[in-house]
C-alpha positions in Angstrom: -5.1 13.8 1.2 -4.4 14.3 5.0 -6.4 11.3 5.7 -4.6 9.0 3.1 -1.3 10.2 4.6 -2.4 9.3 8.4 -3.9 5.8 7.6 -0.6 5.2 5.3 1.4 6.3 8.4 -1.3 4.3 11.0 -0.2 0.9 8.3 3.6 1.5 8.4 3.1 2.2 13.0 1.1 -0.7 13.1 2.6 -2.8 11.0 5.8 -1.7 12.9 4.6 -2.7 16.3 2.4 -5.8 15.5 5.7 -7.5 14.3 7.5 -6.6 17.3 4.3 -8.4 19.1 4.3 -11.2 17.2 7.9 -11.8 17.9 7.5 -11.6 21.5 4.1 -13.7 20.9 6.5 -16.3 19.0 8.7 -16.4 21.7 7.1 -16.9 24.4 4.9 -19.9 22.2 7.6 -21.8 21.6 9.1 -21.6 25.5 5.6 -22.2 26.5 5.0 -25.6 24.2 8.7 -26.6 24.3 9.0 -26.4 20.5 12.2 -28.1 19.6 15.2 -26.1 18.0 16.2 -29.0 16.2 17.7 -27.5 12.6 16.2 -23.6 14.2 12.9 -24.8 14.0 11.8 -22.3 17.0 13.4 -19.6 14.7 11.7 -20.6 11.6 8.3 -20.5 13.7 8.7 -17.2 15.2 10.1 -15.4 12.1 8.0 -17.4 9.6 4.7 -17.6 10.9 4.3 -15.3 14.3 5.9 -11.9 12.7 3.8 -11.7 9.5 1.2 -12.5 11.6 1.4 -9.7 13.6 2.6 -7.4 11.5 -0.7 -7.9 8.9 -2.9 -7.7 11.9 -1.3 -4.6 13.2 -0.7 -2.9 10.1 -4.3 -3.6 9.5 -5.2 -2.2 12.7 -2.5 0.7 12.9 -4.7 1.9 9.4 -8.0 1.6 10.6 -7.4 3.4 13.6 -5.4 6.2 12.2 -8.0 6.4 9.9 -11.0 6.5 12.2 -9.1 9.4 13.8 -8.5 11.3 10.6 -11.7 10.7 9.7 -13.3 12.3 12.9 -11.0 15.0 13.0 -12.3 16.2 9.1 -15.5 16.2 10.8 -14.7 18.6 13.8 -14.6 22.1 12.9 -11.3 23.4 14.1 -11.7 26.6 13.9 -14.6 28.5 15.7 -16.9 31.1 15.0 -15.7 34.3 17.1 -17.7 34.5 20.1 -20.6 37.2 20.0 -20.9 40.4 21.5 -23.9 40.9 23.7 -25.7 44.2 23.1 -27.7 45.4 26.3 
């Protein structure tokens, strides 16, 4: 359960940031080609095509890496065996 809950949270982070970066990514593509803004066409490439974009490849990415780390954490033994005593 604690794994479906982190790579749920890992899609909702990732998805999060990766449209953030794909509106800066937008951005700075249409300054960079000189798209025109003739009828908000910049707009409608940045917030049309750029953001769900990003936010697919980051929510994808936000999952699999939460879910790598869940993963390896279930693995891990988190608590230890108490140390021995040594007899002499």
């Amino acid at each position: 359960m604690k794994i479906a809950l982190l790579v749920l949270l890992g899609l909702v982070v990732g998805a999060l940031g990766g449209a953030a970066l794909g509106i800066g990514a937008g951005l700075a593509w249409a300054q960079l080609f000189g798209t025109t803004g003739f009828e908000g066409y910049g707009g409608i490439l940045v917030f049309f095509t750029f953001m769900p974009l990003g936010a697919a490849i980051g929510g994808l990415g936000g999952a699999l890496l939460f879910g790598v780390i869940a993963i390896r954490d279930a693995e891990i033994a988190l608590e230890q065996e108490p140390a021995r005593r040594r007899d002499r």
